[in-house]
MDAnalysis code that builds the backbone (N, CA, C; Angstrom):
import MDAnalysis as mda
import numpy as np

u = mda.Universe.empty(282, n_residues=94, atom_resindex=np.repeat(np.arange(94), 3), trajectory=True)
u.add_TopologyAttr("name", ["N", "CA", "C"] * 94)
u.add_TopologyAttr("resid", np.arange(1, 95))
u.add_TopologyAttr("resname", ["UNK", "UNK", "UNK", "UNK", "UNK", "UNK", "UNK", "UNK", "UNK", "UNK", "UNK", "UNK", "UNK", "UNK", "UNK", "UNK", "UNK", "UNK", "UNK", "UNK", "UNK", "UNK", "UNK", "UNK", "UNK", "UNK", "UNK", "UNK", "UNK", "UNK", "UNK", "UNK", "UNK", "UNK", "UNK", "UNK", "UNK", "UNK", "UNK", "UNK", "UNK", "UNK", "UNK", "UNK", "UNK", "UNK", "UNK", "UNK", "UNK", "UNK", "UNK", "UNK", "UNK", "UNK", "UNK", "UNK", "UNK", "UNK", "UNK", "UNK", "UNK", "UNK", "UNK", "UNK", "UNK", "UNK", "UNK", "UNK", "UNK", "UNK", "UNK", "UNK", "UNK", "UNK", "UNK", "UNK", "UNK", "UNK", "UNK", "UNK", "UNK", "UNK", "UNK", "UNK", "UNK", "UNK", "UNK", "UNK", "UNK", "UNK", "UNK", "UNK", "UNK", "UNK"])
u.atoms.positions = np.array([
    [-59.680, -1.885, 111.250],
    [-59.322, -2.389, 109.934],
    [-58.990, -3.870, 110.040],
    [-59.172, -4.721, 108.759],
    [-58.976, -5.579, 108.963],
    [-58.051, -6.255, 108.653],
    [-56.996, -7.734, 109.279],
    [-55.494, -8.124, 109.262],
    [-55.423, -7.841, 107.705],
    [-53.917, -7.303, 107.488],
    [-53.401, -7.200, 106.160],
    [-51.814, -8.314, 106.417],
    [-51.807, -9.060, 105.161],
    [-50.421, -9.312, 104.682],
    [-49.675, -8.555, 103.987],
    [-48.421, -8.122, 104.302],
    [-47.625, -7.747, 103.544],
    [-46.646, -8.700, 103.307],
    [-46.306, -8.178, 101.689],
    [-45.023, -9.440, 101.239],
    [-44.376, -8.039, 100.777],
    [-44.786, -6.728, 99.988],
    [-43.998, -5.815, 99.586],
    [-43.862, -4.609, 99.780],
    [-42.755, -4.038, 100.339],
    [-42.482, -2.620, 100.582],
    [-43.465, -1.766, 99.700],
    [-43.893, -2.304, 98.258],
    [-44.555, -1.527, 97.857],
    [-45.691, -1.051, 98.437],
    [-46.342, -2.259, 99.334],
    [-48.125, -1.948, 99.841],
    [-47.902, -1.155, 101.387],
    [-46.912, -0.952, 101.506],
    [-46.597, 0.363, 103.028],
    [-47.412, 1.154, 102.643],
    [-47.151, 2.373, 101.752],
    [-47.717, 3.590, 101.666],
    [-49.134, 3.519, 101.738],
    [-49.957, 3.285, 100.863],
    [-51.142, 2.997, 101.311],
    [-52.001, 2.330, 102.702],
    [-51.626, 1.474, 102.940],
    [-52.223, 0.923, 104.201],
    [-51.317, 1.828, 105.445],
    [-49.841, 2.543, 105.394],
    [-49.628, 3.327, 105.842],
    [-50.960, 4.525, 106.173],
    [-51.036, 5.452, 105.211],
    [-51.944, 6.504, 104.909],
    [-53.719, 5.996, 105.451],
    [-53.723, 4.694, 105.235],
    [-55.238, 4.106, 105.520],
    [-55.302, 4.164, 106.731],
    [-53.809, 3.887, 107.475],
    [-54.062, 3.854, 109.088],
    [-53.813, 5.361, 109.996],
    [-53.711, 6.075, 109.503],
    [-53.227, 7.429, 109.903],
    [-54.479, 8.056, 109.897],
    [-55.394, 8.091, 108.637],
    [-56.839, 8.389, 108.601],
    [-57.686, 7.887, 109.774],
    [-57.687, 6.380, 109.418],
    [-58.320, 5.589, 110.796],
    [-58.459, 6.116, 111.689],
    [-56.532, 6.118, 112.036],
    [-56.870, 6.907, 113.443],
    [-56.962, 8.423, 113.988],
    [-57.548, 9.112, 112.657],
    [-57.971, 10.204, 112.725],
    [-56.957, 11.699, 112.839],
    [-55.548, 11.254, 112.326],
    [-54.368, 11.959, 112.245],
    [-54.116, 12.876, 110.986],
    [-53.782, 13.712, 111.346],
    [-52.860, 14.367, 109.930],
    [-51.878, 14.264, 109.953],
    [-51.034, 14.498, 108.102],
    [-49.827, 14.195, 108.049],
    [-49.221, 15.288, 109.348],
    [-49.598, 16.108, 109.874],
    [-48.299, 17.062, 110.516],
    [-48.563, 17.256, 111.873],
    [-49.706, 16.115, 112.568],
    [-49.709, 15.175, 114.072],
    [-48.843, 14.072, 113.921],
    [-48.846, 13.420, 113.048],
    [-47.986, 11.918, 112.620],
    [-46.378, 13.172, 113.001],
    [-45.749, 13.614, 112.100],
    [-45.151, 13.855, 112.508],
    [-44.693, 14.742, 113.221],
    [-45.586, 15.331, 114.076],
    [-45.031, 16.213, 115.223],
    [-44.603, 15.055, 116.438],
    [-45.193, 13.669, 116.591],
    [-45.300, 12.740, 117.537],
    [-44.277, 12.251, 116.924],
    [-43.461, 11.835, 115.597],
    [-42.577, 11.011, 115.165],
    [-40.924, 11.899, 115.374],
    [-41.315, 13.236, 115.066],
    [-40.059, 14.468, 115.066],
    [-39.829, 14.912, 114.449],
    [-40.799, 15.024, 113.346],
    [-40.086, 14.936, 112.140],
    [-40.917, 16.534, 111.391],
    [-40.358, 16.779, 110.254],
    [-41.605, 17.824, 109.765],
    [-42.258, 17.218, 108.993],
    [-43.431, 18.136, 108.333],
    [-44.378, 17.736, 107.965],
    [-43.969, 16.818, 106.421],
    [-43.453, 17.543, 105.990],
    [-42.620, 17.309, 104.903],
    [-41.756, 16.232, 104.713],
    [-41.217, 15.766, 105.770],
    [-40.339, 14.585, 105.934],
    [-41.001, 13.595, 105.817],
    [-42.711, 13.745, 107.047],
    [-43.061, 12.866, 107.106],
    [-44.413, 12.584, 106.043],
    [-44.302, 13.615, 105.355],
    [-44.795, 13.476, 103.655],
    [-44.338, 12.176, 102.614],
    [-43.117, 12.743, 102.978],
    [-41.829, 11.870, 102.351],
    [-41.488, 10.345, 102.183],
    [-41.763, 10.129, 103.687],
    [-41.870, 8.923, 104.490],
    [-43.063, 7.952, 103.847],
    [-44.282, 8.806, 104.470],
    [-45.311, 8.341, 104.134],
    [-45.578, 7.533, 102.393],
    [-44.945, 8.392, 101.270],
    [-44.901, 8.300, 99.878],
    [-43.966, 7.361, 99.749],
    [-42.628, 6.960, 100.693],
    [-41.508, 6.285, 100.648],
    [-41.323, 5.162, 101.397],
    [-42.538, 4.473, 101.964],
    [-42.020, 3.937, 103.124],
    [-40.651, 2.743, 103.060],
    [-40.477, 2.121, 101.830],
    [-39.443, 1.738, 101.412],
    [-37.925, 1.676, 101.843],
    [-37.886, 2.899, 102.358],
    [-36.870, 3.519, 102.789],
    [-36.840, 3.516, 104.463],
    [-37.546, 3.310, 105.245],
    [-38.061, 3.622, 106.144],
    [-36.901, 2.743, 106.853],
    [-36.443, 3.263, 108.132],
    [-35.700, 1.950, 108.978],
    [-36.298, 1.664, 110.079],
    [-36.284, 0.140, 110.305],
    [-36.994, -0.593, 111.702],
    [-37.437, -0.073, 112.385],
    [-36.401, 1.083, 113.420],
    [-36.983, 1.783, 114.640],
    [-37.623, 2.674, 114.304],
    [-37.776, 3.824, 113.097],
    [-38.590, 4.729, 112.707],
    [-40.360, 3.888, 112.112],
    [-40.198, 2.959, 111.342],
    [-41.151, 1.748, 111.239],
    [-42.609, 1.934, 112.314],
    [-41.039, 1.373, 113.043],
    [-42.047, 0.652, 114.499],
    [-42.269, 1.901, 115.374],
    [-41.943, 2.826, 115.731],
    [-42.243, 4.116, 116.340],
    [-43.422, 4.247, 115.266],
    [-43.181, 4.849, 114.302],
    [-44.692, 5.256, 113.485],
    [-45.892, 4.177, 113.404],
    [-46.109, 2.965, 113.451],
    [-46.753, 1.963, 114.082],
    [-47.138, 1.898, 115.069],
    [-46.892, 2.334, 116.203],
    [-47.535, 2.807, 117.813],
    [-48.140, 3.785, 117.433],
    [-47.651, 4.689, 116.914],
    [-48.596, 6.016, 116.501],
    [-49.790, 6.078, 116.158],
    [-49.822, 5.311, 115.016],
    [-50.675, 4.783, 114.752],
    [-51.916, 3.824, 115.204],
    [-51.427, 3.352, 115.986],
    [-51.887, 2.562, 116.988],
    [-51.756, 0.790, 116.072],
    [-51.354, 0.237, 115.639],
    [-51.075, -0.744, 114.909],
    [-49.768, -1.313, 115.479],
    [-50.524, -2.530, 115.582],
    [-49.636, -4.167, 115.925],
    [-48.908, -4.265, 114.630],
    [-47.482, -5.121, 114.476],
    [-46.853, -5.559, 113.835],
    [-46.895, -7.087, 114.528],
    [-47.280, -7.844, 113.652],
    [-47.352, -9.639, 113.538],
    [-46.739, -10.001, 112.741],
    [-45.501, -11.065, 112.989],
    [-44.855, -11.492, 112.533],
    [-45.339, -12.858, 112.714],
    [-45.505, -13.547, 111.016],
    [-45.680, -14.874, 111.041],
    [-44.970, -15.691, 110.177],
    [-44.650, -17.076, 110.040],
    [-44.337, -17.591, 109.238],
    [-44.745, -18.716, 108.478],
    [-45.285, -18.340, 106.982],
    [-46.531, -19.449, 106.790],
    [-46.187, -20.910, 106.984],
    [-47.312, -21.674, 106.583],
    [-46.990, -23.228, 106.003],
    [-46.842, -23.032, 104.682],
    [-45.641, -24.168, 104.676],
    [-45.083, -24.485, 103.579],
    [-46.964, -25.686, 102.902],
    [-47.043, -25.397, 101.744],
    [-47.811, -26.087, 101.330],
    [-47.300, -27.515, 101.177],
    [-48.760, -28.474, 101.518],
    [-48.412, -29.947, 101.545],
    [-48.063, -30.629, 99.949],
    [-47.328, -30.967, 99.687],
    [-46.976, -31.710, 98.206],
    [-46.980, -32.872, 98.336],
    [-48.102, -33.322, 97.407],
    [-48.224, -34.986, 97.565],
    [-47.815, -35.497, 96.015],
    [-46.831, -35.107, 95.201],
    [-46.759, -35.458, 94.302],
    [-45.767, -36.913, 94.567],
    [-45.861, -37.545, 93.443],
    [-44.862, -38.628, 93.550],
    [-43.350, -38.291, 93.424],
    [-43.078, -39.135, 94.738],
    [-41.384, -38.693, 94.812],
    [-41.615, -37.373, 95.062],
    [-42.222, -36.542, 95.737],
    [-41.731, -34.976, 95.842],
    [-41.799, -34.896, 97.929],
    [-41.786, -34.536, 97.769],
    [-41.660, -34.197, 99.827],
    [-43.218, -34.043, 100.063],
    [-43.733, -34.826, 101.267],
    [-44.900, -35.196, 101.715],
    [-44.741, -34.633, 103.217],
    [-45.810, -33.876, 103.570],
    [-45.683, -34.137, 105.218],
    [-45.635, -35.157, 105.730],
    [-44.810, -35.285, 106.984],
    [-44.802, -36.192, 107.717],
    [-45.931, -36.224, 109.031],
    [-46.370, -37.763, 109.149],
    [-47.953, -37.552, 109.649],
    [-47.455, -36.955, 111.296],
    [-48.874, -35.760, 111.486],
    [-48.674, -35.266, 112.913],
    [-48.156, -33.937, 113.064],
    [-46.991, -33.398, 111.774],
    [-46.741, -32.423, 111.296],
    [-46.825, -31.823, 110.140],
    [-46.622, -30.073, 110.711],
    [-46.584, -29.414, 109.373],
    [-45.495, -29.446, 108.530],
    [-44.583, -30.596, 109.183],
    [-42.929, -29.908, 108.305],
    [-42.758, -31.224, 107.235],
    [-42.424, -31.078, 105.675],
    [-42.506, -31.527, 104.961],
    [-41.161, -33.089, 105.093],
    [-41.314, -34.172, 104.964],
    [-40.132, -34.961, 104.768],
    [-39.328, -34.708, 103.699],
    [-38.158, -34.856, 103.576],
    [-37.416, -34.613, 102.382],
    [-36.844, -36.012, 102.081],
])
């Protein structure tokens, strides 16, 4: 599959469920490998919202899926008087 951004808890569930297919799982392998029942991890899956870090990232190996953490560029503003990059970098002058 190919890199996804996430900005919202909302787009888990789906690309959740997209990657579980992928990798050729059912909901009640996902969670026999996570601990969970099938049902929980029904739950989960519909909720990921709720989900905490280490349960996250355990179901993410499972899956077989990297978590990348990035942090964009700030876009360049060349307005007058507004903050310009400074030459050589990405970080804006103030």
């Amino acid at each position: 599959m190919p890199r996804f951004t996430i900005r919202t808890a909302d787009q888990l569930p789906t690309l959740l469920q997209a990657y579980r297919k992928e990798a050729g799982l059912t909901q009640a392998e996902v969670a026999l490998r996570l601990g969970v029942t099938q049902q929980t991890y029904s739950a989960l899956e519909r909720n990921a919202d709720t989900v905490g870090a280490a349960r996250l990232l355990k179901l993410l190996n499972i899956l077989g899926v990297e978590l990348d953490l990035n942090k964009p560029s700030p876009p360049h503003l060349s307005t007058p008087g507004g903050p310009s990059a400074s030459p050589g970098t990405d970080k804006p002058v103030w």
